[in-house]
N, CA, C and O atoms as a GROMACS GRO file, in nm:
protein
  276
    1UNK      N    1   0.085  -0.118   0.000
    1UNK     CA    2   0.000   0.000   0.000
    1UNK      C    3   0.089   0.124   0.000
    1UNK      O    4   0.193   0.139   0.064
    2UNK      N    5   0.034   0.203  -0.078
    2UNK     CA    6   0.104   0.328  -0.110
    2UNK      C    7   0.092   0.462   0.002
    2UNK      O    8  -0.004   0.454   0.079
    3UNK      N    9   0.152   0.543   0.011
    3UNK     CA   10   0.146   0.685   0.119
    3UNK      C   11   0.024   0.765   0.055
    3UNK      O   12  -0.031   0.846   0.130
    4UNK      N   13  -0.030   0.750  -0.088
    4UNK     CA   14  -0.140   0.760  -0.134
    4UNK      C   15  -0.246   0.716  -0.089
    4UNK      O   16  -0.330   0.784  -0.029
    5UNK      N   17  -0.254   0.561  -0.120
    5UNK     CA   18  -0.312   0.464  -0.036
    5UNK      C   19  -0.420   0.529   0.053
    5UNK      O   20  -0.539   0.560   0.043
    6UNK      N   21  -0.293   0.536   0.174
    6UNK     CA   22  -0.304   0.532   0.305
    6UNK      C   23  -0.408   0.628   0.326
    6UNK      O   24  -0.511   0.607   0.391
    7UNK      N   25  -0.366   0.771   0.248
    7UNK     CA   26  -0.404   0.873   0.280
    7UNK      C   27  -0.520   0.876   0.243
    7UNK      O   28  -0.590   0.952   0.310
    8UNK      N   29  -0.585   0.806   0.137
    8UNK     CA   30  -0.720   0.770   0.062
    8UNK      C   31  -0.815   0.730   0.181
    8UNK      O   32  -0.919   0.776   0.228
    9UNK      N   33  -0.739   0.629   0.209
    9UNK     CA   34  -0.833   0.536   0.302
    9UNK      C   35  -0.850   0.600   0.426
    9UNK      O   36  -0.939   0.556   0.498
   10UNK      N   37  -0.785   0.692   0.464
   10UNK     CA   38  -0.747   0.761   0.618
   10UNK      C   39  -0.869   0.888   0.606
   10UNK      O   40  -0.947   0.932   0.690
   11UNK      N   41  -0.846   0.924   0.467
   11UNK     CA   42  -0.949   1.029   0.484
   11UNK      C   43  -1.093   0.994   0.439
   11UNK      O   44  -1.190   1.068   0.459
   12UNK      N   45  -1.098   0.874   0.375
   12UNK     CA   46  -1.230   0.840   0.384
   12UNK      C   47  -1.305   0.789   0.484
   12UNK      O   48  -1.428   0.797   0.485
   13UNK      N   49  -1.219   0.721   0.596
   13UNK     CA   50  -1.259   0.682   0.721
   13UNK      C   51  -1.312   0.809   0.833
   13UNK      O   52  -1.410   0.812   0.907
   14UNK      N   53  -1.212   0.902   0.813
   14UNK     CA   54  -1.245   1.040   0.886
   14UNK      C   55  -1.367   1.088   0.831
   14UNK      O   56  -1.467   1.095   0.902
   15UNK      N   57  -1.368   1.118   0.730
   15UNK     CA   58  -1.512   1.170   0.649
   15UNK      C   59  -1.640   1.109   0.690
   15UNK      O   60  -1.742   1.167   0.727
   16UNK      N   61  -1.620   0.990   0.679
   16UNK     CA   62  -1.753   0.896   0.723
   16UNK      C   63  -1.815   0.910   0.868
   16UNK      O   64  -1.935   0.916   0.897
   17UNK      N   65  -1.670   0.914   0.978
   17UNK     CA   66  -1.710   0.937   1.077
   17UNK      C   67  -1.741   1.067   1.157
   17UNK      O   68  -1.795   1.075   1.268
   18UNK      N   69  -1.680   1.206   1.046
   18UNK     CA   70  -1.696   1.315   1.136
   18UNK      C   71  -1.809   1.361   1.152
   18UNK      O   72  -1.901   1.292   1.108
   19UNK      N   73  -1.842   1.483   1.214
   19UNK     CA   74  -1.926   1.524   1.243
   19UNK      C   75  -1.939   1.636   1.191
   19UNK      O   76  -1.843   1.711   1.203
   20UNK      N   77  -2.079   1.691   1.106
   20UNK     CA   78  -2.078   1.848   1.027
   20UNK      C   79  -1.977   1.916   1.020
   20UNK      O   80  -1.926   1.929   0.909
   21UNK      N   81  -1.922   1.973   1.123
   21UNK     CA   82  -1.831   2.082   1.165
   21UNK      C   83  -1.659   2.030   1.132
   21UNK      O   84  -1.556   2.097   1.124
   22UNK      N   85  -1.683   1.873   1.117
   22UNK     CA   86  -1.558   1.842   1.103
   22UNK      C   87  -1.555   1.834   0.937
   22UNK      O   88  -1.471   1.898   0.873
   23UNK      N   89  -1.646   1.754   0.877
   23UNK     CA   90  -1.661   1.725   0.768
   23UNK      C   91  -1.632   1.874   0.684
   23UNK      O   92  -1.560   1.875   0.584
   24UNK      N   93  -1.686   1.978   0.727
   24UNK     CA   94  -1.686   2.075   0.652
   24UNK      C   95  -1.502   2.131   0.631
   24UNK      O   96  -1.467   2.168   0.519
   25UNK      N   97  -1.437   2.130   0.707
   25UNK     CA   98  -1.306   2.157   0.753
   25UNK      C   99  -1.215   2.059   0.674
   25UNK      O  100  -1.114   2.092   0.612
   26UNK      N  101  -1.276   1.911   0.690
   26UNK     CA  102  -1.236   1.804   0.579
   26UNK      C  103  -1.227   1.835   0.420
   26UNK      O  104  -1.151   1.780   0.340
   27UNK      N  105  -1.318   1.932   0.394
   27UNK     CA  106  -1.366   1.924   0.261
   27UNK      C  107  -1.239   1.994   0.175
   27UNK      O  108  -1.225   1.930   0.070
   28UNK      N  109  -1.162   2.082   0.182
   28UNK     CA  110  -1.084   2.110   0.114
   28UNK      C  111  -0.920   2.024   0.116
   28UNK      O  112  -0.839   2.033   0.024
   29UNK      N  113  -0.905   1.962   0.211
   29UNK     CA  114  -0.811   1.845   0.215
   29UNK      C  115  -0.817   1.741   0.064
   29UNK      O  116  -0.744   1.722  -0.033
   30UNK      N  117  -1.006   1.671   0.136
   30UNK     CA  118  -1.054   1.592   0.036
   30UNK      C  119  -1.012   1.609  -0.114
   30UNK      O  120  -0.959   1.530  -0.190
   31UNK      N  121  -1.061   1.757  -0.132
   31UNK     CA  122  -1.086   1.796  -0.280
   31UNK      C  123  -0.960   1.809  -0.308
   31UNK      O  124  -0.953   1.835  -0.428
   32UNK      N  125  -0.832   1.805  -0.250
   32UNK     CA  126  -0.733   1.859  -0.273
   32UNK      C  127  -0.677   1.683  -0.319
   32UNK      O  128  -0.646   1.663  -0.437
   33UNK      N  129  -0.671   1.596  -0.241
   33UNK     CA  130  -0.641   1.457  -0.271
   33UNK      C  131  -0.677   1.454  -0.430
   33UNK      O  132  -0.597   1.461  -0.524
   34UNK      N  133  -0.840   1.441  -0.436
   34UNK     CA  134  -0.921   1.375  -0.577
   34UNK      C  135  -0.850   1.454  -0.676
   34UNK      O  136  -0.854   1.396  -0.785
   35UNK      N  137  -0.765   1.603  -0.681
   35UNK     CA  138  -0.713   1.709  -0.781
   35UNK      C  139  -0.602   1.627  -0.787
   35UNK      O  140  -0.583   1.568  -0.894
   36UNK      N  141  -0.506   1.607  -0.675
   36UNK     CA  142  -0.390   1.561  -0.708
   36UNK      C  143  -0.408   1.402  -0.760
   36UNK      O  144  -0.362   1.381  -0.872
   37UNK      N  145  -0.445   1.333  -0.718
   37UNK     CA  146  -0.509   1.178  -0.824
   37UNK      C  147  -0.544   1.204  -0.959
   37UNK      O  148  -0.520   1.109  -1.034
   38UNK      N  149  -0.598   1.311  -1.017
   38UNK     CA  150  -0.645   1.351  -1.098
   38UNK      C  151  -0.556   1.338  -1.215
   38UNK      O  152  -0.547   1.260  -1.310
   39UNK      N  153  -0.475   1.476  -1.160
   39UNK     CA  154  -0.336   1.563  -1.217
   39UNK      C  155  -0.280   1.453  -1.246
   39UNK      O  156  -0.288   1.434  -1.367
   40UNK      N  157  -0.191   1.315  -1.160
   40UNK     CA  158  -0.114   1.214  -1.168
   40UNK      C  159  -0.186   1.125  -1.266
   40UNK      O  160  -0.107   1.067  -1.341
   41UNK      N  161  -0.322   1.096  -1.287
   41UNK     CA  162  -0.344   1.024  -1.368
   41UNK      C  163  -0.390   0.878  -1.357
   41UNK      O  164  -0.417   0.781  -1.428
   42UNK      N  165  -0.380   0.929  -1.174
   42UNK     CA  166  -0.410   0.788  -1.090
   42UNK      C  167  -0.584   0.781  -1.100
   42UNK      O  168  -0.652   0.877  -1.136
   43UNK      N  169  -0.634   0.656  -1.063
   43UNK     CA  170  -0.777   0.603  -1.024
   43UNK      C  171  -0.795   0.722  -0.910
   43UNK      O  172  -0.713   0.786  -0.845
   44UNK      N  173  -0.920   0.721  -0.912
   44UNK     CA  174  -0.967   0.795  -0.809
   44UNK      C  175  -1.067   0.707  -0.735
   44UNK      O  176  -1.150   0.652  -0.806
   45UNK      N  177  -1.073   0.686  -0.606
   45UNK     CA  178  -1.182   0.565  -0.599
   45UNK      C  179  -1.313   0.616  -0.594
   45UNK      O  180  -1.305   0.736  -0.566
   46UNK      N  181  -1.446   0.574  -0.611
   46UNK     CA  182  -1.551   0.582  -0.640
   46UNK      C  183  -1.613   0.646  -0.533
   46UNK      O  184  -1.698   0.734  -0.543
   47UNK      N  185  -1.569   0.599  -0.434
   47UNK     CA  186  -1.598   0.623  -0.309
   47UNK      C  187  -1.556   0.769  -0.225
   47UNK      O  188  -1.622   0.822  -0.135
   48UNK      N  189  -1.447   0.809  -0.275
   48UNK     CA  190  -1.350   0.961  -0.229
   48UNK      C  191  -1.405   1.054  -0.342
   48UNK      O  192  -1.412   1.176  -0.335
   49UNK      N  193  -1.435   0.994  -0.422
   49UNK     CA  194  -1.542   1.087  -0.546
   49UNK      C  195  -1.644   1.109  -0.480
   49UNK      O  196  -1.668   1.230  -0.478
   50UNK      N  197  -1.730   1.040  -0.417
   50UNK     CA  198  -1.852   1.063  -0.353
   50UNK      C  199  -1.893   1.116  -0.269
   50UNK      O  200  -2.009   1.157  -0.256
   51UNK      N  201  -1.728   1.132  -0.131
   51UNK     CA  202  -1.737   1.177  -0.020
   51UNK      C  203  -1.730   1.313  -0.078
   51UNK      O  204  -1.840   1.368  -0.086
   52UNK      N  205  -1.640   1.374  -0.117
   52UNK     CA  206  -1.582   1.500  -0.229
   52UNK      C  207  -1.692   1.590  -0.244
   52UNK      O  208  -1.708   1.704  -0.201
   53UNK      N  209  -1.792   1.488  -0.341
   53UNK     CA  210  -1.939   1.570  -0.399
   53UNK      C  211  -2.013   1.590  -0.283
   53UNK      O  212  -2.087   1.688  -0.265
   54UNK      N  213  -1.992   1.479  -0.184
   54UNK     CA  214  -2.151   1.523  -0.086
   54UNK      C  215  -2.039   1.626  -0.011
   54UNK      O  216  -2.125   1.699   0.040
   55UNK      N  217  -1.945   1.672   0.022
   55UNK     CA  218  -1.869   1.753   0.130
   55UNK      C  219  -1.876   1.862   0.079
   55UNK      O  220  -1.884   1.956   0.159
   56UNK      N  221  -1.878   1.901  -0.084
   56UNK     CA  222  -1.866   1.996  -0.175
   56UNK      C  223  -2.005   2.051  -0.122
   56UNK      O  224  -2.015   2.161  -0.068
   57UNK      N  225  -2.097   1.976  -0.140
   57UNK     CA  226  -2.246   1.990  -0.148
   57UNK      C  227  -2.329   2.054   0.000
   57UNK      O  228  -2.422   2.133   0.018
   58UNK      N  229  -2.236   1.966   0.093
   58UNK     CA  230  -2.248   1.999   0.256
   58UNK      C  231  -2.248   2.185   0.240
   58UNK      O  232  -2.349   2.255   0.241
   59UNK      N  233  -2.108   2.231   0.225
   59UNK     CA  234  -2.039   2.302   0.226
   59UNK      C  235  -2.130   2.442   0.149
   59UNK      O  236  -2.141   2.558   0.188
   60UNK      N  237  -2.168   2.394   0.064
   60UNK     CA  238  -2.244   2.477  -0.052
   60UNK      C  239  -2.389   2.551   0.022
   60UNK      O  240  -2.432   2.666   0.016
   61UNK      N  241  -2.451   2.403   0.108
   61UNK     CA  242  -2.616   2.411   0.163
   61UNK      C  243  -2.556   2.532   0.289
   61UNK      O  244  -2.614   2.640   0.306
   62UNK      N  245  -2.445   2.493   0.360
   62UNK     CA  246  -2.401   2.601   0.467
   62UNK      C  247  -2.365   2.697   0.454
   62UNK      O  248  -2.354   2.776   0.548
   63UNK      N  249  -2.326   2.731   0.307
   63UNK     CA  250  -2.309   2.918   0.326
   63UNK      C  251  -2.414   2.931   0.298
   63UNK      O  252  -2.462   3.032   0.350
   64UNK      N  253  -2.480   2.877   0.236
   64UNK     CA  254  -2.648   2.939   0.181
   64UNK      C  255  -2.746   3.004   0.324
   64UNK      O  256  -2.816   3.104   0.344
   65UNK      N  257  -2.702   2.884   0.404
   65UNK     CA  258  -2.769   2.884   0.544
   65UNK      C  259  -2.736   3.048   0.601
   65UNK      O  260  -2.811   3.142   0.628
   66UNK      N  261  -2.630   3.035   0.603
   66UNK     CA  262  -2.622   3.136   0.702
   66UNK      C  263  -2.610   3.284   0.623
   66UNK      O  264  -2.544   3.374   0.676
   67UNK      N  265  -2.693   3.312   0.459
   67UNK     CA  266  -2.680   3.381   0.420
   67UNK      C  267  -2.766   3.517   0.461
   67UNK      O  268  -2.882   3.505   0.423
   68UNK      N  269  -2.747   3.605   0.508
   68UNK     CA  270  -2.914   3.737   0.545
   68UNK      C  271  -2.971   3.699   0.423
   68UNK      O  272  -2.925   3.664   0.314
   69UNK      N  273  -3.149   3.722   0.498
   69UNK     CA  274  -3.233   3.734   0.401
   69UNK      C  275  -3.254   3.878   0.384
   69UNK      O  276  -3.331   3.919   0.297
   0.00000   0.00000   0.00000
């Protein structure tokens, strides 16, 4: 297993288990992994794609939230 690998699996485990406030803080790490997999040309797993979109998505619904009406 690769330092890639690791880091795949490390942050998909964190993701799954954090909590809003963490997840949101996660999210630019994440996105930063799936860019560099990208760039290299490596697989991206299906799964760190998914966490990515829903963290992207998290992230998106919470500035909305706290936007003045």
């Amino acid at each position: 297993m690769t330092d890639m690998d690791m880091s795949v699996s490390t942050l998909i485990e964190l993701a799954e288990n954090a909590s809003h406030a963490e997840r949101l803080r996660l999210q630019p790490q994440v996105d930063s992994v799936v860019t560099a997999l990208t760039l290299r040309g490596m697989n991206v797993p299906n799964k760190l794609r998914n966490i990515n979109k829903r963290l992207k998505d998290e992230a998106l619904d919470d500035m909305f939230d706290n936007m003045p009406v």
